[in-house]
N, C-alpha and C positions, 0 to 999 in steps of 0.2 A: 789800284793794284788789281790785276786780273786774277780769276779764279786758280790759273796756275800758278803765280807767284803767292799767293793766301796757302791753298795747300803744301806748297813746299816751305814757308815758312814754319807752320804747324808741325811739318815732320823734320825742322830743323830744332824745335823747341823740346820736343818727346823723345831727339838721339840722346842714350845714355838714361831716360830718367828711369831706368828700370834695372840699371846696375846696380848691385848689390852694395849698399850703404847704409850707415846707423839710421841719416835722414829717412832713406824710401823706402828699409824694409828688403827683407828677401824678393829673387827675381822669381815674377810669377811662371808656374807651371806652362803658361804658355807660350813664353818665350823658350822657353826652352824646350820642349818636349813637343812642340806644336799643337796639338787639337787635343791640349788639356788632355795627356798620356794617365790611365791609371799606375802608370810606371814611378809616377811624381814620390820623391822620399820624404817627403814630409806628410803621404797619406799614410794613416794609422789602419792596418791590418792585422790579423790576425788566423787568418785562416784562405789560402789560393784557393784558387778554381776548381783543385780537383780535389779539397776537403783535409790539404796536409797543413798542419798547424803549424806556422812560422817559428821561428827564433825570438827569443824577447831584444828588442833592437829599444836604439836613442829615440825613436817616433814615438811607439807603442809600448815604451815600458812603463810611463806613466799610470796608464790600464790594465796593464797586467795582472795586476791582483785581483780587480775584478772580475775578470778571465777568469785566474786559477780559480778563485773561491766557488764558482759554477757547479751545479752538481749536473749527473747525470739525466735527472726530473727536469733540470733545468732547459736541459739539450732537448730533453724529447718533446717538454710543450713549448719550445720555438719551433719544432718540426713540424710539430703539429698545426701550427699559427699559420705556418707558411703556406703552406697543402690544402687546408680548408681556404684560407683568405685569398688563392689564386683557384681554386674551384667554384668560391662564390663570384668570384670575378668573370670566369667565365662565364658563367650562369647570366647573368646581367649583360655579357654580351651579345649571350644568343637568345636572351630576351627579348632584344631590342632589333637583332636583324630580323625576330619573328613577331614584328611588331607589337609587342606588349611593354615597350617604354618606347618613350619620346627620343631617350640619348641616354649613352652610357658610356662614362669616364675610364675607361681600365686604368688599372695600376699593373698591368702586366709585364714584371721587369723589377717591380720597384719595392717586391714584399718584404725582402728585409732589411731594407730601410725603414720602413714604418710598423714591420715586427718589432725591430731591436728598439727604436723608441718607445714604441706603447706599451712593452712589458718594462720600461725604465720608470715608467709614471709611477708614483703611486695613489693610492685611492682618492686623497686628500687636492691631488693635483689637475687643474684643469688645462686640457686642449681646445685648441682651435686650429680646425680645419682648412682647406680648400672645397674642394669637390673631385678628389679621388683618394682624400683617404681611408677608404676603405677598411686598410689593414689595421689600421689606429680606432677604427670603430670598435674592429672585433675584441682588439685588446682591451679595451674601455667597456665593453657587457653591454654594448648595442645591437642588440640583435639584428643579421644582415638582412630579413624583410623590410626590416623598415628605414631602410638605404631606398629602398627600388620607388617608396611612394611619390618623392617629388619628381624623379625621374618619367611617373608614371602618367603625371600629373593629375595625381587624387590628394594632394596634401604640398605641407609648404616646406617637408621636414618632417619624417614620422617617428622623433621621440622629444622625449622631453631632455632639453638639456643638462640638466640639474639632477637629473637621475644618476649619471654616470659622468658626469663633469667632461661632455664632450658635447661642442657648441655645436649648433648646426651649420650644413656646410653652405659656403661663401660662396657665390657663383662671381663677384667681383674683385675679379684679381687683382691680392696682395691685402685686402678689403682686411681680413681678419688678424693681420699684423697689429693695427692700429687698437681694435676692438681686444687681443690678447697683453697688448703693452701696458692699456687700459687698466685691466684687468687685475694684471700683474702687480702695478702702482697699487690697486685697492686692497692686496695683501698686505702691501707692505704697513698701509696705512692701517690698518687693523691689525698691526703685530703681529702677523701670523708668518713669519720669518726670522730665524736668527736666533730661535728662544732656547733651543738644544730640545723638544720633545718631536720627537720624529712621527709620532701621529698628529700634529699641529703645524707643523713647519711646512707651507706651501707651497708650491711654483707652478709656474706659465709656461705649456710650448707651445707653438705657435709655426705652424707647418704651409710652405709653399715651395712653386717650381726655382728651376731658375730662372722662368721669364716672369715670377713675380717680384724678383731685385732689381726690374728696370722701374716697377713703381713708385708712384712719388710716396703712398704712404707705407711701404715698405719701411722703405727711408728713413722717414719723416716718426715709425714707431721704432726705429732705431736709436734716435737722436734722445727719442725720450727714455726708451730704458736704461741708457745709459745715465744722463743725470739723474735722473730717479733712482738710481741703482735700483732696477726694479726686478724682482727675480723669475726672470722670464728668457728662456731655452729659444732660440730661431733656428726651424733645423730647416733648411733649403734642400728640397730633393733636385739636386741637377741631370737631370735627366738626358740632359746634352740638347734637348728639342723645346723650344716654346712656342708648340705648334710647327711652324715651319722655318722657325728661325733657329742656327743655330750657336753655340756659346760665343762665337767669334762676332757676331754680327750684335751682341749685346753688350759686350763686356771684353775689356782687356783685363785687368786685377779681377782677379776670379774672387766669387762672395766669401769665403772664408779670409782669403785677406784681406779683404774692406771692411772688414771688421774692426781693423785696430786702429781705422781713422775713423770710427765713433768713439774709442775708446776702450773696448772689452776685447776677450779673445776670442781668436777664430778656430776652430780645426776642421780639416779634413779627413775624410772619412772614408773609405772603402762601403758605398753604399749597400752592395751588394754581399756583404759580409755580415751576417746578421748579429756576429760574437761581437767586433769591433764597433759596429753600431751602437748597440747594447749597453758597452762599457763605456765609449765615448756621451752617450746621450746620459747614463746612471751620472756619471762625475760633473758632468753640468749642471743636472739636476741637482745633485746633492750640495753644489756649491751657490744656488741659485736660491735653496731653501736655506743655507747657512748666514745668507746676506752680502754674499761675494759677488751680485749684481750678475749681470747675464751674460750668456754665450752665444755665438751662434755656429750653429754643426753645418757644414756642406755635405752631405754625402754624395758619394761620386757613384751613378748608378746609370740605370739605362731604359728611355721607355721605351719596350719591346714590340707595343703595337701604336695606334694611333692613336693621337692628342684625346679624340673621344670618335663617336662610330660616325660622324659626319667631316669625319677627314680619310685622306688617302696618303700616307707618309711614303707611300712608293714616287710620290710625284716631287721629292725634294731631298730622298736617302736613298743609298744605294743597296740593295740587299746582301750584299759582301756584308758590309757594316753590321746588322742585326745578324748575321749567323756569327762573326765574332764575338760579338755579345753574347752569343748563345750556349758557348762555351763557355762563358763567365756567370749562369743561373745561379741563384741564391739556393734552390732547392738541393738542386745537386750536387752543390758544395758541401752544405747543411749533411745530407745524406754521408759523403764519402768520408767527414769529419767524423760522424757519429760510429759509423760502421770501422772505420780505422781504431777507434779510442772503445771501441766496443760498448756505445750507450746504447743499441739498441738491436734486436736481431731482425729477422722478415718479418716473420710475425706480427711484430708491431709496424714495421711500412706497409704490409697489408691493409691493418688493421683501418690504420687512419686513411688508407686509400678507399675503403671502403662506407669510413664515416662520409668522408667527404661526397661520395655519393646520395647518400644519406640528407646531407645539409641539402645540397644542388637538387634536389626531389622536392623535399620540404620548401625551398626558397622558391623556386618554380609556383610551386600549384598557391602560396600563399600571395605570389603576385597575381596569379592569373582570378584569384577568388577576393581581389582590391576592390570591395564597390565604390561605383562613381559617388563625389558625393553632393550633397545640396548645393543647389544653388548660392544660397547667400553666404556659404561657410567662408567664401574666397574676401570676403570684407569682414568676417571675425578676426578679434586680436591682433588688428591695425597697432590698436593706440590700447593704454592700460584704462582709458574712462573715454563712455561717451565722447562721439567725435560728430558735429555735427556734418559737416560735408561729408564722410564717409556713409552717415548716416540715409543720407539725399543720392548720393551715387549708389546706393544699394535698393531701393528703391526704385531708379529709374532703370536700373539692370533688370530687378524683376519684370517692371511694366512691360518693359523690350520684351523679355522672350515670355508674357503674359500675351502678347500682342499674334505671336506665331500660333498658341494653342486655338486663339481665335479664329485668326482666319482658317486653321485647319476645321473647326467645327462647322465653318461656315461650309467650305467645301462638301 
């Protein structure tokens, strides 16, 4: 059979299996709407582009309560989340074009999404990362200098996890799916789910792109939260970009509906809606600690810059694309919501514009005052006991650059 009669077999086999039937499931948002439309009605919103609060509709009424119950304090410290967590963001990225980090991951584009989740956690509850959640740090009491260490390369990760139950970030994509699914299971196993006291009842999120759903252990921590009923949150930031690829070239059934062939539910999200985030990530959580096994969130968002500062996304997007986005900012929505419902006056947008200077001051000079550090720290806390090879490799590291002070002396 020649490669032409193989491929047209292929696409005689796939006509129809995406019509709308009990077997397949709804037709995915990209058949229909093409390039995965935030237009899709079965995304949960709550709040457009320019800050006017929706109608309570069949998607989103689920939520709603959560919504309404909101107070005005509530409004103002996601405003605030959002404005500091894309200031620190900047800061880190004109860190790094003035050489004082290695690379730096922006999340610019993506704050409330990973607002509206990390104010969802509660104390009790742990995350896991990639390497740009940033805004999940801040919400979790990691203070944002100590993001910039490994970036810096003076450290492997500059907090302790266990302080603020926010793991360190994963440089191997989808890596921390598996380690949070893990995780997840060991609550359960320890009855710390399902008991009805809400300062004991615990859950898992577990946060990546959409180019971390092409991973096997994505997957593969999928398969087990589901038999495990384990209560553990997968929120997928789809950025539309995995690096240079984009949703079409990864995926047909977009990740919120592949969801329901593990077994649990999917939804979609208005990434960029920090209300509908919020409420959608609260109700997963809450059912996640009740024992109702897990969820996974797609939020539908958008990366504004690039993958990290060693990419050029003008070489694979068109800049049309990113100014249409740009009319869809998280802040600015946040803002004309606030200011319409009356939670907050100038005053206070001043105020926090002026914090945020404030942080991006203090995160600056706290990078630039990073000292290098020893030699041998980079073979500490390998292993929890004596390792002897590590023990021999650190050693022969010394002798190496023992070897350089030599010949300098001898000079």
């Amino acid at each position: 059979m020649s490669d032409n009669e193989v491929a047209g077999h292929a696409r005689s086999r796939m006509e129809g299996a995406f019509q709308p039937s009990p077997e397949m499931g709804p037709t995915p948002p990209s058949q229909i709407y093409g390039h995965f439309s935030d237009e899709n009605p079965e995304m949960v919103q709550f709040v457009d582009a320019d800050g006017n609060r929706l109608e309570t509709n069949e998607t989103n009424a689920p939520y709603a309560k959560i919504v309404e119950e909101m107070t005005s304090e509530d409004a103002r410290i996601i405003y605030r989340d959002l404005v500091l967590v894309r200031r620190i963001d900047a800061e880190g990225f004109a860190l790094q074009r003035q050489g004082e980090l290695g690379l730096w991951p922006s999340l610019f584009g993506q704050e409330a999404a990973q607002v509206g989740a990390g104010r969802a956690l509660r104390e009790q509850d742990y995350a896991f990362p990639g390497y740009r959640e940033h805004g999940v740090a801040w919400c979790r009491g990691v203070p944002p200098e100590n993001l910039l260490g490994m970036f810096r390369g003076v450290n492997h990760g500059g907090w302790d996890s266990n302080e603020n139950n926010f793991h360190l970030y994963t440089i191997v994509i989808g890596n921390q799916m598996l380690h949070a699914t893990g995780y997840a299971m060991g609550i359960a196993a320890d009855g710390d789910m399902g008991t009805g006291d809400p300062d004991r009842d615990a859950a898992v999120m577990a946060f990546t792109g959409d180019g971390g759903t092409s991973q096997g252990d994505f997957n593969e921590a999928l398969v087990f939260a589901a038999v495990a009923n384990a209560p553990c949150v997968f929120f997928v930031q789809n950025n539309q970009w995995a690096i240079s690829e984009p949703n079409e070239k990864q995926f047909i059934i977009p990740p919120y509906q592949r969801a329901r062939g593990f077994g649990f539910p999917g939804v979609l999200v208005d990434g960029n809606d920090p209300l509908a985030t919020y409420a959608v990530a609260k109700d997963a959580l809450d059912k996640a600690r009740s024992g109702q096994g897990p969820t996974l969130i797609e939020a539908y968002t958008y990366r504004m810059g690039a993958h990290t500062t060693s990419d050029d996304p003008s070489k694979y997007r068109s800049s049309a694309e990113v100014e249409i986005w740009k009319e869809k900012d998280p802040i600015k929505r946040m803002r004309g919501f606030m200011t319409e419902r009356g939670h907050a006056d100038e005053e206070f947008f001043d105020a926090i514009d002026a914090e945020a200077d404030e942080i991006a001051a203090r995160v600056r000079k706290a990078c630039q005052e990073m000292p290098d550090p020893e030699l041998p720290t980079m073979f500490d806390q390998q292993y929890t006991e004596h390792h002897p090879l590590v023990e021999a490799e650190r050693e022969e590291f010394l002798a190496y650059h023992a070897g350089f002070a030599e010949e300098g002396d001898q000079a």
